[in-house]
Structures are given as C-alpha cells and as structure tokens.
C-alpha positions in Angstrom: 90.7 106.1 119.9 93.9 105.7 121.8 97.1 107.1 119.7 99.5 105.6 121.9 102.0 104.0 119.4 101.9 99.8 120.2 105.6 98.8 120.9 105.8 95.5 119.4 108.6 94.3 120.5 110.1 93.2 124.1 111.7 95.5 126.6 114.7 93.9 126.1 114.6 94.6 122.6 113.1 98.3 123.7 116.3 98.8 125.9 118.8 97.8 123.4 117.0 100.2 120.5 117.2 103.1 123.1 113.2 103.0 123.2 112.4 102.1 126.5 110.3 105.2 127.0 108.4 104.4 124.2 107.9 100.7 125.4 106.7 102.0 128.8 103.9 103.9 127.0 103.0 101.5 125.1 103.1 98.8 127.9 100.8 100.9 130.5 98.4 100.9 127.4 98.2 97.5 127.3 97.5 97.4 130.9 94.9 99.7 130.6 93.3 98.2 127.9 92.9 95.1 129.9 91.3 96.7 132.5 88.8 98.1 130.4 88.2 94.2 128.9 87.8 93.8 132.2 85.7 96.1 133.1 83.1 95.9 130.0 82.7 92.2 131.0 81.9 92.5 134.5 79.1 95.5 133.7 77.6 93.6 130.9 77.6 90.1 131.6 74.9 89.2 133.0 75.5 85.3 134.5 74.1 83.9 131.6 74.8 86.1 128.5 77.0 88.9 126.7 75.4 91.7 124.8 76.8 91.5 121.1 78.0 95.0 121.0 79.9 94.9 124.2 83.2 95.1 122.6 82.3 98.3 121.0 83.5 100.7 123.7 86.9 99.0 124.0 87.8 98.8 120.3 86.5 102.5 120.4 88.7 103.4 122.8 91.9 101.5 121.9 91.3 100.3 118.8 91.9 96.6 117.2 95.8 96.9 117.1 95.6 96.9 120.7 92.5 95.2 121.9 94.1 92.2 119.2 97.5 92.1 121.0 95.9 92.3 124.2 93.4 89.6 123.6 96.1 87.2 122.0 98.9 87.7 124.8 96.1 86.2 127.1 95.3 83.7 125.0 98.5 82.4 124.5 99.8 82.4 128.2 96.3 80.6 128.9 97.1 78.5 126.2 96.6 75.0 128.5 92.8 76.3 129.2 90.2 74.2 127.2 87.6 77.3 127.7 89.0 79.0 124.6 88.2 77.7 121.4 90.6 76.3 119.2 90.0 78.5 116.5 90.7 81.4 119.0 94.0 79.5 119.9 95.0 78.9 116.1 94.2 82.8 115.8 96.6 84.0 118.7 99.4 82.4 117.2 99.1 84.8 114.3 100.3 87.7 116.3 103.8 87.4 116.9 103.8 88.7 120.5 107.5 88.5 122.2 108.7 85.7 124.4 108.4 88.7 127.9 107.3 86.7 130.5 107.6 89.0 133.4 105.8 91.6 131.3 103.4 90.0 129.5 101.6 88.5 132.3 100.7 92.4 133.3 98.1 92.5 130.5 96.8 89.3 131.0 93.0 89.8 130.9 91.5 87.8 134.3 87.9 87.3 133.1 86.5 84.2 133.4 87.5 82.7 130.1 84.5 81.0 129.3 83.6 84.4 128.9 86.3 86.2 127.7 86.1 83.9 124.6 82.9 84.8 123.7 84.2 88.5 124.0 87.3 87.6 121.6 84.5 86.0 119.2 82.9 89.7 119.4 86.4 91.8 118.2 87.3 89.2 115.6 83.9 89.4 113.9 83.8 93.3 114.2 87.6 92.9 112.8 86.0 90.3 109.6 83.5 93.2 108.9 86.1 95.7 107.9 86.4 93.1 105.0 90.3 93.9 105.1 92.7 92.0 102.6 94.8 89.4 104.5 97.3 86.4 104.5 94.2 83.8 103.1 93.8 86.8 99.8 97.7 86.2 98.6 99.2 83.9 96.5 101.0 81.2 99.1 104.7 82.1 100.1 104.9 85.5 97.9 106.0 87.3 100.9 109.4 85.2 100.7 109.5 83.7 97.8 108.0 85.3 95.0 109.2 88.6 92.8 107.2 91.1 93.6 107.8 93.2 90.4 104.3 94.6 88.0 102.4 92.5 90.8 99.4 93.7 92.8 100.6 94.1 96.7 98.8 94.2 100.1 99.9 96.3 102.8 99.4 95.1 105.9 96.6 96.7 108.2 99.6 96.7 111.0 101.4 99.5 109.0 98.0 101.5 108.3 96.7 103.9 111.2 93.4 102.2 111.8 91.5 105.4 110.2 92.9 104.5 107.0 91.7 101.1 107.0 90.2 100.3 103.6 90.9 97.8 100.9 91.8 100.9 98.7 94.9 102.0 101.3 95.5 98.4 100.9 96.1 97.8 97.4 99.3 98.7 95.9 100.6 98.4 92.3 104.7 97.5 92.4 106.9 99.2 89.8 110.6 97.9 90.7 113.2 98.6 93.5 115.1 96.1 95.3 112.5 94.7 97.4 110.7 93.9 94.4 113.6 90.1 94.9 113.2 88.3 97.6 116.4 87.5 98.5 117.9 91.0 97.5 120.1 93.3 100.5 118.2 95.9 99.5 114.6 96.2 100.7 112.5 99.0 99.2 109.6 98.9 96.6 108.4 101.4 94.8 104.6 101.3 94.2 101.4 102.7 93.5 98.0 102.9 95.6 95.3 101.7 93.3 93.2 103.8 95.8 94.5 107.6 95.4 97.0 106.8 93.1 100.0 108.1 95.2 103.7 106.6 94.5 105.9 106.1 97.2 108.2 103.6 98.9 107.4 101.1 101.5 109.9 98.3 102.5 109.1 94.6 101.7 108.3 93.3 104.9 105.1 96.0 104.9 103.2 94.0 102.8 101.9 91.0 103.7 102.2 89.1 99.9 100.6 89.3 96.5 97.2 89.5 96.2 95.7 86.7 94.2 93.9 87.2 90.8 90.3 86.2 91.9 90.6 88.2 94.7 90.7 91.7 92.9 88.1 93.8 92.7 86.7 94.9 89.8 87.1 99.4 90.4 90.9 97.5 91.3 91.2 96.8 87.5 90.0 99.5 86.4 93.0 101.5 88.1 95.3 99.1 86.7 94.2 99.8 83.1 95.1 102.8 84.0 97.8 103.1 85.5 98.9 100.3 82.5 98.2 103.0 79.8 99.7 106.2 81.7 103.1 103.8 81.7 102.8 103.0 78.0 103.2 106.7 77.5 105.9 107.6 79.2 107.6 104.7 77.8 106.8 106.3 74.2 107.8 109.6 75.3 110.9 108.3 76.8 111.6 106.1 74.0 111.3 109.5 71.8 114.1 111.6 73.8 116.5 108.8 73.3 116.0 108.3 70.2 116.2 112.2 69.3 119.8 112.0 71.4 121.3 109.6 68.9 
C-alpha cells in the first residue's frame, strides 16, 4: 500500500502552513491513483459487466484513504450527473474535500460514470466489511456538544494508519483533560484503548463522538470492568497517602 501521507487540505492552505512539498506528494498520488481507477476499469469491464473484486488492486495499492478522497472529489465535481446514485452523492459529501478547483479537477476519474458508480458501490462495500465504528454508532452531536469525561470514545479511522484498522484501535476509554468540555481552549483528552490498554493523549477533534450503549461490544465491557476496578484501587491507595500526610 501506498505510504504517501494524504494532504487534506488545499494548496493554498499547504502554501500558507509552509507544506507545499508535502501537498505536491500527496497531490501526484491522487493523480495516480486515478489513473489506476482508470485503468482497472477499462481492463475489466467488459461492455456489459464489472467483476466484483475489481477494486481490490487499487485499494491494495493505495489504500481506502485515498481511493475514498479520490472517488468523492469526482463525485462531487460531477455532482449534476444523474448516473451516480444518490446514495453515492449523499456519501461524497461526507468527506470534507477543499473548495481547489484548479486542482481538484486533476484527479477527477474520467470513466464512464455509469460505470464508475458501480466501482464506488465495490470500495464502499469492501470499506462496510471492515465493520469500522462510525458517525451512525455515536450518540447524536457528542462530538460538539457533549462531555466527553468516563465516556466510551471512537477514534476516527482517518487518524489510524489503515493497518491498524480494527474496532479495538478504535475504542477508547476517556479519563479527563480539557478536551474532555466541549467548549474548553484547551483540547487534549487523556484516554485508554480498551484494545491494548495503552494511555495516551489524542486531541478532541480525533474522535469522531461517543459511542452509543447498544453499540458496545460485549469483550468492550469486559475491559471496562476492568479498567473500572484497577481505578478503584488507585483511588484507595491514593486516598491512603493523603490520609497518612494529615
């Protein structure tokens, strides 16, 4: 798979963050990338059909961060073409691809779209097996709204390397920081993976809400009792020291 980083924002925005160079990679990926779409489609379509599995070799090769931004910057500057579906359309809107006109139409995949859809149907079902927490798992408008403070988080695939794509790399337990407010200046959380059990800090914005009680999985509670229990005593042992100060 392809481990050029995806530059997500304009090259405006690249030029003014001094990371033009890094843009530039990540822009002649794209390109590539939709010359490979490109490419798959015109070797496996046959005029009447598309083998299911012929997205395989591009998400292979550049992955679904990619292939996804790719697919959904095409979308959206076809966006007046009644040959993609409207759930495809309502899907491209998810990704929040920058207003870069001049760029943007570089990676615009130029297969017939009746066809192309069918492809797009392809990488969003192979994404749907990955079985990956999302936006339709959390509680509605916990992202901005709610505390996120002894709550169950999900980080976002987008801030996972795709080889680390697993609900257990998703699932994080929040202790406190300032992030844990949603208005607060101050933006990190500190958390626990209910996967490996590591603690660290991500910012806010990482994850993409809180994950919603009939959505967690059962080994996901065990962990919790855990982790529940292991807090308890170093609350009583904490408790102890002061207590042996006064």
């Amino acid at each position: 798979m392809s481990t050029t980083y995806l530059y997500r924002g304009s090259f405006a925005n690249a030029r003014a963050s001094n990371e033009a160079a890094l843009w530039r990679a990540s822009h002649q990926a794209n390109i590539a990338c939709k010359k490979a779409i490109e490419s798959c489609i015109r070797q496996q379509f046959d005029g009447m059909h598309l083998p299911e599995d012929s997205a395989r070799e591009v998400l292979r090769t550049f992955g679904f961060k990619r292939v996804n931004w790719v697919l959904a910057n095409t979308i959206r500057e076809k966006s007046w073409d009644g040959r993609f579906s409207r759930e495809n359309k309502d899907w491209s809107r998810r990704i929040p691809i920058p207003d870069d006109p001049g760029h943007n139409l570089e990676f615009v995949v130029g297969s017939h779209p009746a066809v192309l859809n069918g492809f797009v149907d392809q990488v969003r079902q192979a994404y749907e097996a990955l079985n990956l927490f999302g936006p339709q798992h959390c509680r509605p408008n916990s992202r901005s709204e709610l505390d996120y403070d002894g709550k169950v988080l999900v980080l976002s695939p987008d801030t996972l390397k795709e080889s680390c794509w697993s609900q257990e790399n998703q699932l994080w337990y929040a202790h406190d920081g300032f992030g844990c407010q949603p208005h607060a200046i101050g933006r990190s959380v500190r958390c626990t993976c209910l996967g490996d059990g590591e603690t660290t800090r991500w910012n806010r914005v990482d994850f993409v809400g809180v994950l919603k009680e009939e959505f967690l999985p059962e080994w996901a509670r065990v962990r919790l009792e855990q982790l529940a229990g292991t807090e308890r005593q170093e609350n009583i042992v904490n408790h102890g020291e002061e207590m042996r100060m006064l």
